[in-house]
C-alpha atoms as an extended CHARMM CRD file, in Angstrom:
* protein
*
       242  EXT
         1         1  UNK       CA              0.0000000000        0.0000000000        0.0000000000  PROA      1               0.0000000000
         2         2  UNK       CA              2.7330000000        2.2780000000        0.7020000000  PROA      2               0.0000000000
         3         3  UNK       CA              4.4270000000        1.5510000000       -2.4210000000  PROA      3               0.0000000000
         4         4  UNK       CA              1.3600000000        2.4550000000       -4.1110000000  PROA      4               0.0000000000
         5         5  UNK       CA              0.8710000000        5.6080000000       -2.5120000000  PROA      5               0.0000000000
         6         6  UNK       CA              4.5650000000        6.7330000000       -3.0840000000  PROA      6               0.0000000000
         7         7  UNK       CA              4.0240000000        5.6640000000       -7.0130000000  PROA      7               0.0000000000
         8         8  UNK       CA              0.8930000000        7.6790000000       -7.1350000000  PROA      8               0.0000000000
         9         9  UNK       CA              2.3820000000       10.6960000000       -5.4680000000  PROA      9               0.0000000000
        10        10  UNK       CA              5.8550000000       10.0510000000       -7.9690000000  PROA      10              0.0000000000
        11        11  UNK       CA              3.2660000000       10.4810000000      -10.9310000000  PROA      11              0.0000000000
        12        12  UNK       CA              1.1860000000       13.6670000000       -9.4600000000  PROA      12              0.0000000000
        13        13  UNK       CA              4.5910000000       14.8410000000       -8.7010000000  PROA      13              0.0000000000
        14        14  UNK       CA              5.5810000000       14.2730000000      -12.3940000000  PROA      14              0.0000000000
        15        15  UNK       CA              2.7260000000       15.5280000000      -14.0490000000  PROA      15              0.0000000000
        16        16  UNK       CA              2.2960000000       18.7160000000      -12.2700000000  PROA      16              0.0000000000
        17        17  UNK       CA              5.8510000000       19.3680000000      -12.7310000000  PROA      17              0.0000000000
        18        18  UNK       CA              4.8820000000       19.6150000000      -16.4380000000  PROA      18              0.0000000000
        19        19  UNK       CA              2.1200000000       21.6480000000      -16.5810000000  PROA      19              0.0000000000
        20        20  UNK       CA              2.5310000000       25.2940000000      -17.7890000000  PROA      20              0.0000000000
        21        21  UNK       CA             -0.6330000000       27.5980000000      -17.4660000000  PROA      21              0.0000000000
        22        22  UNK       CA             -1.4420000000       29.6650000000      -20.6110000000  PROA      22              0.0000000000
        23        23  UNK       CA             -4.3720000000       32.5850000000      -21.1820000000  PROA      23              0.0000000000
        24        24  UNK       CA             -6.7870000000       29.4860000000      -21.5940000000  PROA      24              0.0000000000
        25        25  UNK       CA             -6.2810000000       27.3980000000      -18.7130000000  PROA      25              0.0000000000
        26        26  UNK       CA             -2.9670000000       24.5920000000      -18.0530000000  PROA      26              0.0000000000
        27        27  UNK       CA             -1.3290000000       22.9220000000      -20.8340000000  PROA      27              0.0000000000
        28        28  UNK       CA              1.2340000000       19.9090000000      -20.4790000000  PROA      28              0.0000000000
        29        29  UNK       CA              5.0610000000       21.3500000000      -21.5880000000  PROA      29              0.0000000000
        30        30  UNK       CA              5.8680000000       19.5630000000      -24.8430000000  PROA      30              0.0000000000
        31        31  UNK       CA              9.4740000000       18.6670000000      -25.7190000000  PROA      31              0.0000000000
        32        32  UNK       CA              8.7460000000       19.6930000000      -29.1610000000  PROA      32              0.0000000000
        33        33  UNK       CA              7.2890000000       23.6110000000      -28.1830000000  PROA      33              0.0000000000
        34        34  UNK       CA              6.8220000000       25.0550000000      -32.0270000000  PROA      34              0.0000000000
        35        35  UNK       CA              7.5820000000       28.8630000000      -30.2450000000  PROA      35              0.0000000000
        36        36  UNK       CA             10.7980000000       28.3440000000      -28.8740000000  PROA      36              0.0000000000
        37        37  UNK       CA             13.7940000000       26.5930000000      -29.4730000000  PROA      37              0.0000000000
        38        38  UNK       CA             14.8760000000       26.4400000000      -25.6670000000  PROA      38              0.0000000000
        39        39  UNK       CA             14.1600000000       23.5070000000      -23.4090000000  PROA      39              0.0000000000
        40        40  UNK       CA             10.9200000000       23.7490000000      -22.0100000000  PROA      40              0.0000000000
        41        41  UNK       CA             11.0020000000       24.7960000000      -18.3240000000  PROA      41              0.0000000000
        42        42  UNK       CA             14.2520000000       25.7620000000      -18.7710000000  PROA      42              0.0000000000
        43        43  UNK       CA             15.3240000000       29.8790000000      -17.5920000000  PROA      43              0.0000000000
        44        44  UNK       CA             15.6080000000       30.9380000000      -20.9400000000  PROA      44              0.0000000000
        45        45  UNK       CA             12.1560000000       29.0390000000      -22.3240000000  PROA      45              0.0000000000
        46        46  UNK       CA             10.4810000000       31.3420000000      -19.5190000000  PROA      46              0.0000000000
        47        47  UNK       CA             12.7370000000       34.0650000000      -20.2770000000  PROA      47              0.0000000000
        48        48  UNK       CA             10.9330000000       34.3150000000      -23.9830000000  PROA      48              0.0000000000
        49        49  UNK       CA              7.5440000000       33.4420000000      -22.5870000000  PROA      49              0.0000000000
        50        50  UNK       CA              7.9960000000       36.4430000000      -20.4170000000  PROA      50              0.0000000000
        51        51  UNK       CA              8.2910000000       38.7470000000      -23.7920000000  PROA      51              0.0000000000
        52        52  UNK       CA              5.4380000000       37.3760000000      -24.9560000000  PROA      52              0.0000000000
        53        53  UNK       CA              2.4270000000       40.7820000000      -25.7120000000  PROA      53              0.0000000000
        54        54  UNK       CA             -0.2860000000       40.3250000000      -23.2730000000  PROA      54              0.0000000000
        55        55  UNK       CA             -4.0570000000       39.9440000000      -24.5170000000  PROA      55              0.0000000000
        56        56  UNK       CA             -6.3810000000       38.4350000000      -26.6080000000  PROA      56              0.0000000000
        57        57  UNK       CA             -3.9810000000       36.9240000000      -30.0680000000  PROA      57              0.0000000000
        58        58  UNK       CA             -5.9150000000       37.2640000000      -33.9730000000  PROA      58              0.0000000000
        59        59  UNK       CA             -6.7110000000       34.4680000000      -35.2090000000  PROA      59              0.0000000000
        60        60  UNK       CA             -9.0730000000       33.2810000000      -38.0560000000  PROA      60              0.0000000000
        61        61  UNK       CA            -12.4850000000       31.9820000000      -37.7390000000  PROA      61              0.0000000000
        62        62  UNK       CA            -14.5860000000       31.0170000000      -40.7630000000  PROA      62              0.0000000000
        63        63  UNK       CA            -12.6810000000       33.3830000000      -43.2010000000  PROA      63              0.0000000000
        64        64  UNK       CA            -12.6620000000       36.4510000000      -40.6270000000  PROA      64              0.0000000000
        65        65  UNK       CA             -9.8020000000       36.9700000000      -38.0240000000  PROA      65              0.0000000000
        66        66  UNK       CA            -10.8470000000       38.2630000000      -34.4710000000  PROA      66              0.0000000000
        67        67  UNK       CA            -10.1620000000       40.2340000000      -33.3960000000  PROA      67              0.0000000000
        68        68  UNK       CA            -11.0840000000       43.2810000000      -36.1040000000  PROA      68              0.0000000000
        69        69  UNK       CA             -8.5250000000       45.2090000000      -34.3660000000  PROA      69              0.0000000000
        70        70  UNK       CA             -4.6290000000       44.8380000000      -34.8610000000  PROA      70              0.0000000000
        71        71  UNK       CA             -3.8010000000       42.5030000000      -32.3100000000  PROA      71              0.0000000000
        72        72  UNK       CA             -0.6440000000       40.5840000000      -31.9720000000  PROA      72              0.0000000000
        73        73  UNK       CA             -0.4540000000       37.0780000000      -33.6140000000  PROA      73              0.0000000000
        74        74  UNK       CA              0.9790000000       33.6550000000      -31.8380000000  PROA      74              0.0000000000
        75        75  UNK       CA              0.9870000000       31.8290000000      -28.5440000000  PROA      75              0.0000000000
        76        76  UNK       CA             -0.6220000000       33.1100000000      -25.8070000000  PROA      76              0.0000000000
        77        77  UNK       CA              1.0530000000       34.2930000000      -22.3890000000  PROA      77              0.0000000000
        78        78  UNK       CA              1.4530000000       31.5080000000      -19.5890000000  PROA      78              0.0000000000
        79        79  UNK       CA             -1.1650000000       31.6420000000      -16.7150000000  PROA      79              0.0000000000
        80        80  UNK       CA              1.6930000000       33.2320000000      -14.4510000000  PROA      80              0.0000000000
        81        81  UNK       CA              2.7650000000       36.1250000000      -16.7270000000  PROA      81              0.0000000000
        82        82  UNK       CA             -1.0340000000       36.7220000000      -17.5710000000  PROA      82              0.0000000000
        83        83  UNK       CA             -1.4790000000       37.1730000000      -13.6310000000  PROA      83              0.0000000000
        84        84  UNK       CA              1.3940000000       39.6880000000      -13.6720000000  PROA      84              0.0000000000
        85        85  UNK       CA              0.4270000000       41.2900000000      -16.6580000000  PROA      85              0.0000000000
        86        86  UNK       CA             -3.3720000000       41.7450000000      -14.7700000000  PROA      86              0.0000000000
        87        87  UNK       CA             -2.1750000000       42.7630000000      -11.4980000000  PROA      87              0.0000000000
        88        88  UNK       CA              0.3330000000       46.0830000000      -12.9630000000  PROA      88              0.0000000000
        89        89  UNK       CA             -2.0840000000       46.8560000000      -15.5560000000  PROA      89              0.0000000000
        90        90  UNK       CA             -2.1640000000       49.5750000000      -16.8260000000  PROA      90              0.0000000000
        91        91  UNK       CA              1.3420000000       49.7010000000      -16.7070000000  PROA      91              0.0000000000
        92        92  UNK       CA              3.8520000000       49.9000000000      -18.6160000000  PROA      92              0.0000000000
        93        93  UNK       CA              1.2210000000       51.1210000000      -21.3250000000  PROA      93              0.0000000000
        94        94  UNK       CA              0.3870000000       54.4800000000      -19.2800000000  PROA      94              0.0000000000
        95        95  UNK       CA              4.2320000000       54.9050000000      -19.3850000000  PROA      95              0.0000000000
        96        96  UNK       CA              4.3930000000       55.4340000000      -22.6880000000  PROA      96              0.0000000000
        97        97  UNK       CA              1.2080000000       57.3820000000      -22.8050000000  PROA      97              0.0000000000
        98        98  UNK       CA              2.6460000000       59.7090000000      -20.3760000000  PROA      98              0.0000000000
        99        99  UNK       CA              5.7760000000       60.1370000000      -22.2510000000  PROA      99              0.0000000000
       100       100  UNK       CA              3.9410000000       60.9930000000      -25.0340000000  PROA      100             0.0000000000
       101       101  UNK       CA              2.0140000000       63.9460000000      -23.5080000000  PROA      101             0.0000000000
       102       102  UNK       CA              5.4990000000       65.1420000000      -22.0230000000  PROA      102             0.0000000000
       103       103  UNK       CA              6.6120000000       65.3440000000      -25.3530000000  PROA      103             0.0000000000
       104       104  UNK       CA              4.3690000000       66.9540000000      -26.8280000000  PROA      104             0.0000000000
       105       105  UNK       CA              4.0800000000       69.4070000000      -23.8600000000  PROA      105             0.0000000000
       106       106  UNK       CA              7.8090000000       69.9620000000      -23.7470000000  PROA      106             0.0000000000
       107       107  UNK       CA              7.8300000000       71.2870000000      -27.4670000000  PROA      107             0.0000000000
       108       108  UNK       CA              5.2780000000       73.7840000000      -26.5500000000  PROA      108             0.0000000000
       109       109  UNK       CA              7.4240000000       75.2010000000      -24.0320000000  PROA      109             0.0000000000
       110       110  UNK       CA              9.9030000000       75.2130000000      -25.6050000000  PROA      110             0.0000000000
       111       111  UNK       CA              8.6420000000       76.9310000000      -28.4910000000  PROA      111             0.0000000000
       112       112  UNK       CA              7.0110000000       78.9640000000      -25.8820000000  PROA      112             0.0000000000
       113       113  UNK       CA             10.2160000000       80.1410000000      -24.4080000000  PROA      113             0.0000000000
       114       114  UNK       CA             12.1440000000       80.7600000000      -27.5900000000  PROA      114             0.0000000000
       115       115  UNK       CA              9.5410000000       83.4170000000      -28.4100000000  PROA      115             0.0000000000
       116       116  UNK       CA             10.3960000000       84.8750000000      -24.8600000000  PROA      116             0.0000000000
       117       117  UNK       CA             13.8220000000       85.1250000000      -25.2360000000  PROA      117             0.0000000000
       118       118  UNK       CA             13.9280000000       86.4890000000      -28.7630000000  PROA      118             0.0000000000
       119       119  UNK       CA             15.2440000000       89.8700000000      -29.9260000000  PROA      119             0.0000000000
       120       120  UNK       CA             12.7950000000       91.5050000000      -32.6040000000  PROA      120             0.0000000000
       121       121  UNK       CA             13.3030000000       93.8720000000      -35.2290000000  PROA      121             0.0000000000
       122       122  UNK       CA             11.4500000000       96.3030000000      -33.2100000000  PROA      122             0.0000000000
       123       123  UNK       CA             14.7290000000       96.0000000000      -30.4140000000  PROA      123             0.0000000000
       124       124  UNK       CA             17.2080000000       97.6800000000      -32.4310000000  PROA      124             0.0000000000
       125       125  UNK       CA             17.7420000000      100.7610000000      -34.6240000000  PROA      125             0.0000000000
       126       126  UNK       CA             17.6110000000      100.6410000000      -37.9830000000  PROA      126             0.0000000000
       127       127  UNK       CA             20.2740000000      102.7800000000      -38.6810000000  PROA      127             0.0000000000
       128       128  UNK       CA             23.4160000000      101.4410000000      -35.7320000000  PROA      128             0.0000000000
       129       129  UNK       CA             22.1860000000       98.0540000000      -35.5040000000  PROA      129             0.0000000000
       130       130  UNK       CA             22.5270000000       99.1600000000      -31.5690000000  PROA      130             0.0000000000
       131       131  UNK       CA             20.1010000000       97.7660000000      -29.1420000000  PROA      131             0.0000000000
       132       132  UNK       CA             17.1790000000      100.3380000000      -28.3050000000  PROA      132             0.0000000000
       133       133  UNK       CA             16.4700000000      101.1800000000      -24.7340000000  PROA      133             0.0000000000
       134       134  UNK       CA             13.5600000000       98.8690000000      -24.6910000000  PROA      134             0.0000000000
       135       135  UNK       CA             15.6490000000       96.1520000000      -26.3560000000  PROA      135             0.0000000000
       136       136  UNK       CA             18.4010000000       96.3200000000      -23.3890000000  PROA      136             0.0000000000
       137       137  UNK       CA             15.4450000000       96.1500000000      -20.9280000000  PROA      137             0.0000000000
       138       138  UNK       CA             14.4040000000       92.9910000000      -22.6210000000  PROA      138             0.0000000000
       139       139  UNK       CA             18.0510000000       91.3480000000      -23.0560000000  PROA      139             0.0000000000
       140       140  UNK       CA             18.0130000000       92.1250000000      -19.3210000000  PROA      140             0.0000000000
       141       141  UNK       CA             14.9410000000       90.8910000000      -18.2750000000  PROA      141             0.0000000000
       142       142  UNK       CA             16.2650000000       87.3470000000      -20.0900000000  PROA      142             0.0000000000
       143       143  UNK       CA             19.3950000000       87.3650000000      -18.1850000000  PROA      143             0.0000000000
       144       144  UNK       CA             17.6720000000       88.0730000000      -14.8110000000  PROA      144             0.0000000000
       145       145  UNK       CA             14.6860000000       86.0340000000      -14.6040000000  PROA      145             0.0000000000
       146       146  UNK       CA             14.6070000000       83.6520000000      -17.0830000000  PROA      146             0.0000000000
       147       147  UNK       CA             15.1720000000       79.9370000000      -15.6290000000  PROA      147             0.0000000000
       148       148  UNK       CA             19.1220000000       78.5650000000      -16.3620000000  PROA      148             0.0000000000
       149       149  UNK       CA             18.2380000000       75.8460000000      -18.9940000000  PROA      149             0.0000000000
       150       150  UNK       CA             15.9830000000       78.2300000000      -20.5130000000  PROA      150             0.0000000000
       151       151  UNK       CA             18.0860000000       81.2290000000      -21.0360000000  PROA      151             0.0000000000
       152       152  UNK       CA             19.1630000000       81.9200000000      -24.1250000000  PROA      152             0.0000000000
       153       153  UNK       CA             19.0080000000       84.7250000000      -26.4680000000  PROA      153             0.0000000000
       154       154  UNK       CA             18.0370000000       84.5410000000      -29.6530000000  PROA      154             0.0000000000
       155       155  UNK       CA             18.4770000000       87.2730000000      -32.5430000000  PROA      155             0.0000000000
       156       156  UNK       CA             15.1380000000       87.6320000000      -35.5100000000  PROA      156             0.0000000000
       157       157  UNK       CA             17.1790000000       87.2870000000      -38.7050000000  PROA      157             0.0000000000
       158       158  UNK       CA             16.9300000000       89.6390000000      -41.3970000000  PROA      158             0.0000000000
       159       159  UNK       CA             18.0700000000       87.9400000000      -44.0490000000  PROA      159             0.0000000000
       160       160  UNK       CA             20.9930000000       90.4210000000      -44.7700000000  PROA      160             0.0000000000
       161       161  UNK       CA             24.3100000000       88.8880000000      -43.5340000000  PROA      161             0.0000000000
       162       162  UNK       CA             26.0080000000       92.0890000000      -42.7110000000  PROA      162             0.0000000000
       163       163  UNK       CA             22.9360000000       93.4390000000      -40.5250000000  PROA      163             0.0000000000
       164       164  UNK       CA             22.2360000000       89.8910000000      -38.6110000000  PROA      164             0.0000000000
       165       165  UNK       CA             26.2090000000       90.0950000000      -37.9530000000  PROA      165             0.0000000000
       166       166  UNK       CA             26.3480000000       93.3510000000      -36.4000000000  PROA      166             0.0000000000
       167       167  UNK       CA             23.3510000000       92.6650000000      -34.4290000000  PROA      167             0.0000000000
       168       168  UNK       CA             24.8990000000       89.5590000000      -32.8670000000  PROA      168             0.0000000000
       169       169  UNK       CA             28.1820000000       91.5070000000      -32.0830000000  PROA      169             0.0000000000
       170       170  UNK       CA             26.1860000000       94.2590000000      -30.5860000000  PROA      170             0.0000000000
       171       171  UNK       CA             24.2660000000       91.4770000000      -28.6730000000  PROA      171             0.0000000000
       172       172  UNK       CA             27.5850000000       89.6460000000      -27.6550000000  PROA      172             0.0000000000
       173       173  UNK       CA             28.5710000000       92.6280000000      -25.9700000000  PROA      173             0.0000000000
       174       174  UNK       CA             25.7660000000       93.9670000000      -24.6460000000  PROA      174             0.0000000000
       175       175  UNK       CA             25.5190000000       90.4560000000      -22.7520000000  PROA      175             0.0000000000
       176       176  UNK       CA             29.1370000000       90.6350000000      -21.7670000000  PROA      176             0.0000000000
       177       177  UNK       CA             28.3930000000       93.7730000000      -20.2130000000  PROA      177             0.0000000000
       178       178  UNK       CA             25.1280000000       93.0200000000      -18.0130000000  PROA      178             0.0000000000
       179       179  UNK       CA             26.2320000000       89.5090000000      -17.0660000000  PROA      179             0.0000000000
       180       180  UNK       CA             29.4880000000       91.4130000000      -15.5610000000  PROA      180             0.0000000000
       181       181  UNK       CA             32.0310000000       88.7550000000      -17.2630000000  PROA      181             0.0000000000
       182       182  UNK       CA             32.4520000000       86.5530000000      -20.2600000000  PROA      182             0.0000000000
       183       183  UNK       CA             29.7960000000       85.8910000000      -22.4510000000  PROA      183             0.0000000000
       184       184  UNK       CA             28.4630000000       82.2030000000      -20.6140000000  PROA      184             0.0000000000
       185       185  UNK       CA             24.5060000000       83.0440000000      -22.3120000000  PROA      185             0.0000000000
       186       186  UNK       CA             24.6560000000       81.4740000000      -25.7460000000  PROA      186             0.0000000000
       187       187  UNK       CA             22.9040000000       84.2370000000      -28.6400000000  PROA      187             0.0000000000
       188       188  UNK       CA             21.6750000000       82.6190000000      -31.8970000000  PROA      188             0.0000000000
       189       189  UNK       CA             20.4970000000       84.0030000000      -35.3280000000  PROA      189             0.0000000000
       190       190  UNK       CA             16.5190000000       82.5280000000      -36.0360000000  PROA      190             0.0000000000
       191       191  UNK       CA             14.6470000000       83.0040000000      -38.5510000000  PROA      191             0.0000000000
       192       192  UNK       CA             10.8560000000       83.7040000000      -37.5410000000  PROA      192             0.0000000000
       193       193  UNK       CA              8.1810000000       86.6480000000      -36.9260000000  PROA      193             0.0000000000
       194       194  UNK       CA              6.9520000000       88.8810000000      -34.7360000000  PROA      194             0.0000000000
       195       195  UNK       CA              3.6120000000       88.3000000000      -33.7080000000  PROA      195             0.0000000000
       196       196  UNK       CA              3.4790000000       91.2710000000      -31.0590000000  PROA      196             0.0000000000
       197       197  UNK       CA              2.7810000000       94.6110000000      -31.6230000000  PROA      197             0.0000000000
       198       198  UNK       CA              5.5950000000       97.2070000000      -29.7710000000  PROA      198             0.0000000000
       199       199  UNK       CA              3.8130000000       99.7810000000      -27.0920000000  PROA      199             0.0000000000
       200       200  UNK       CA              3.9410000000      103.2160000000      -29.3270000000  PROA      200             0.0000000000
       201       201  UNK       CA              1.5370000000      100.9690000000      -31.6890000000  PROA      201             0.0000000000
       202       202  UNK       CA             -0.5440000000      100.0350000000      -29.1710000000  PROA      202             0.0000000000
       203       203  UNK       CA             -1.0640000000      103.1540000000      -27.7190000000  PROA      203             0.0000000000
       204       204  UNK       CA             -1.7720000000      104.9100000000      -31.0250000000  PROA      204             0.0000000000
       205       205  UNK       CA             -4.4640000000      102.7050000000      -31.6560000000  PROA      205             0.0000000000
       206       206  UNK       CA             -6.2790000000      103.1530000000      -28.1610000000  PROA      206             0.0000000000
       207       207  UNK       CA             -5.6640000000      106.9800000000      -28.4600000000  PROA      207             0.0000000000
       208       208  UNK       CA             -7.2260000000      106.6340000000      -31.9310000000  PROA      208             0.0000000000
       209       209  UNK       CA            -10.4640000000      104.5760000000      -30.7740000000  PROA      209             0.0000000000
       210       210  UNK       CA            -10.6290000000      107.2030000000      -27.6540000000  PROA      210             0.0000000000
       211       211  UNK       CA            -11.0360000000      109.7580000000      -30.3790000000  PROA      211             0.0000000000
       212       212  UNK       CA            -13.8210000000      108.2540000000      -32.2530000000  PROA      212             0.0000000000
       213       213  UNK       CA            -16.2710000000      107.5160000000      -29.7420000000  PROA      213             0.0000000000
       214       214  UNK       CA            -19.3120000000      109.1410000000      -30.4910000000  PROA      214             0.0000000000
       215       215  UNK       CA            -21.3540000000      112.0820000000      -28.4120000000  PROA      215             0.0000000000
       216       216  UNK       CA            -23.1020000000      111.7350000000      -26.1430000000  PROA      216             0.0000000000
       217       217  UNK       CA            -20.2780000000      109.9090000000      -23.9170000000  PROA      217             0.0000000000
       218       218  UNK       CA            -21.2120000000      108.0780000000      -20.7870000000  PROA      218             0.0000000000
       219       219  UNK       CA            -19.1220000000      110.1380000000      -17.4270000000  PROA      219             0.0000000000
       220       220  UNK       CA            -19.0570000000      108.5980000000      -14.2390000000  PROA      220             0.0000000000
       221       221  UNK       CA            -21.1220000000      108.8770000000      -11.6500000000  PROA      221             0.0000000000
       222       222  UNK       CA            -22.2380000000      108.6390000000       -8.0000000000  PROA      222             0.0000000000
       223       223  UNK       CA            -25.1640000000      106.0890000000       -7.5040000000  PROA      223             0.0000000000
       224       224  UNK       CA            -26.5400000000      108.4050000000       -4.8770000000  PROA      224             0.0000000000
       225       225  UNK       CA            -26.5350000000      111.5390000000       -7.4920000000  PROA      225             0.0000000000
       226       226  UNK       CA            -28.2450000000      109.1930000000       -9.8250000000  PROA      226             0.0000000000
       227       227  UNK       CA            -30.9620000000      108.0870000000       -7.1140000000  PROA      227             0.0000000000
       228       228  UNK       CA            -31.0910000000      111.8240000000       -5.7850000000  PROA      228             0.0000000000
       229       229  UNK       CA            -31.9600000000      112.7840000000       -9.6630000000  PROA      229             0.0000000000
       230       230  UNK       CA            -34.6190000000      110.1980000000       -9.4270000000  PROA      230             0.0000000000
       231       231  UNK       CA            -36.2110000000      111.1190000000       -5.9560000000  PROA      231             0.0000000000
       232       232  UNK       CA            -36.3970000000      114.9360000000       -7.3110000000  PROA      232             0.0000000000
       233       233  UNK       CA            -37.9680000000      113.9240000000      -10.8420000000  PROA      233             0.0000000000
       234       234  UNK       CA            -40.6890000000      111.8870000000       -9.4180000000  PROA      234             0.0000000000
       235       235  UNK       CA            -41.5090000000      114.8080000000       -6.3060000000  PROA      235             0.0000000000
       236       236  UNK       CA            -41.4080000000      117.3200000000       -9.6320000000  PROA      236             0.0000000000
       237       237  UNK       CA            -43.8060000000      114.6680000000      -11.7400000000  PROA      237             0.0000000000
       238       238  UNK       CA            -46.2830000000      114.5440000000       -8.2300000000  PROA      238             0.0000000000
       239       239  UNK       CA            -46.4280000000      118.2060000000       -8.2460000000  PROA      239             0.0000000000
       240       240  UNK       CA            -47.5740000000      118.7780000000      -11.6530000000  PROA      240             0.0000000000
       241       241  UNK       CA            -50.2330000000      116.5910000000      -10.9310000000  PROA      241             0.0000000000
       242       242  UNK       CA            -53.7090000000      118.8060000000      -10.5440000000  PROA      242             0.0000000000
């Protein structure tokens, strides 16, 4: 009897030593696995299973495969990795999600800040190529609060060599002079556009729309001369009454 008992529990030893679990339930290990050219069980057989996409595979049913949707193709995960799969779901999927939306995010910035940093037509005279007063106050503003990885300077090309040059030597040393050393900030030519209008334009145009607003114009008032107005036309109304 004990023989028989130590034969039966050799073979349920045996048997569930070969059993691998896969998306559909537990399979038997087969020395001849089609997917892998390891020995089954073996660390590197489990090593490939382990790279193996998780979720439903395509296959073909009467002349349609299913799913519609690109899925991958071949063997399905083993039971284990299909628990670990299920139990850090959603990751690593929301990883790459998230590094998407970074990127996209970080090139807006970016963009963002190289608009902020740049030095317009509209910063330096037309005839010295020198920067303008309100031109220094921007290069300064740059140097002073913009963050470290973000500061740069960039220069709106012209598309005249000899006018973007002198504008980055007049740059290069108006930099060396407010940062009080060498020239550390780097100062690059870019080609773009302005999509700001300077202040003298701006306050032209409000002066202008000041100007042609129509009489009768509203002027402020008190609410208690308005209710005061109100009180004495209705006692004036009463008192015309016969």
């Amino acid at each position: 009897m004990a023989m028989k008992m130590t034969g039966l529990f050799s073979l349920l030893v045996t048997v569930t030593a070969g059993l691998s679990g896969c998306m559909t339930g537990p399979h038997i290990i087969h020395n001849d696995d089609p997917w892998s050219d390891c020995e089954p069980g073996s660390p590197r057989w489990w090593a490939q299973k382990a790279q193996i996409p998780p979720g439903v595979k395509r296959r073909c049913k009467k002349g349609k495969v299913w799913p519609a949707r690109p899925r991958p193709a071949g063997e399905g995960q083993q039971f284990s990795h299909t628990f670990h799969s299920a139990h850090y779901w959603p990751l690593p999927y929301v990883c790459q999600d998230r590094q998407y939306v970074e990127a996209i995010n970080e090139t807006q910035i970016s963009g963002g800040w190289i608009e902020e940093t740049t030095l317009y037509d509209r910063h330096f005279d037309p005839e010295t190529q020198m920067l303008t007063r309100p031109g220094m106050l921007h290069l300064q503003r740059i140097l002073d609060t913009t963050p470290p990885r973000r500061r740069a300077v960039y220069v709106q090309s012209t598309r005249d060599s000899a006018i973007d040059n002198a504008r980055l030597s007049n740059v290069h040393t108006a930099v060396a002079e407010l940062m009080h050393g060498p020239d550390e900030v780097p100062v690059t030519l870019r080609t773009g556009r302005e999509y700001t209008r300077p202040a003298s334009e701006v306050q032209t145009i409000n002066s202008l729309y000041n100007r042609s607003i129509p009489a009768p114009r509203l002027t402020g008032g008190s609410s208690g001369g308005s209710a005061s107005t109100g009180t004495s036309g209705a006692s004036a109304a009463s008192s015309a009454v016969p």
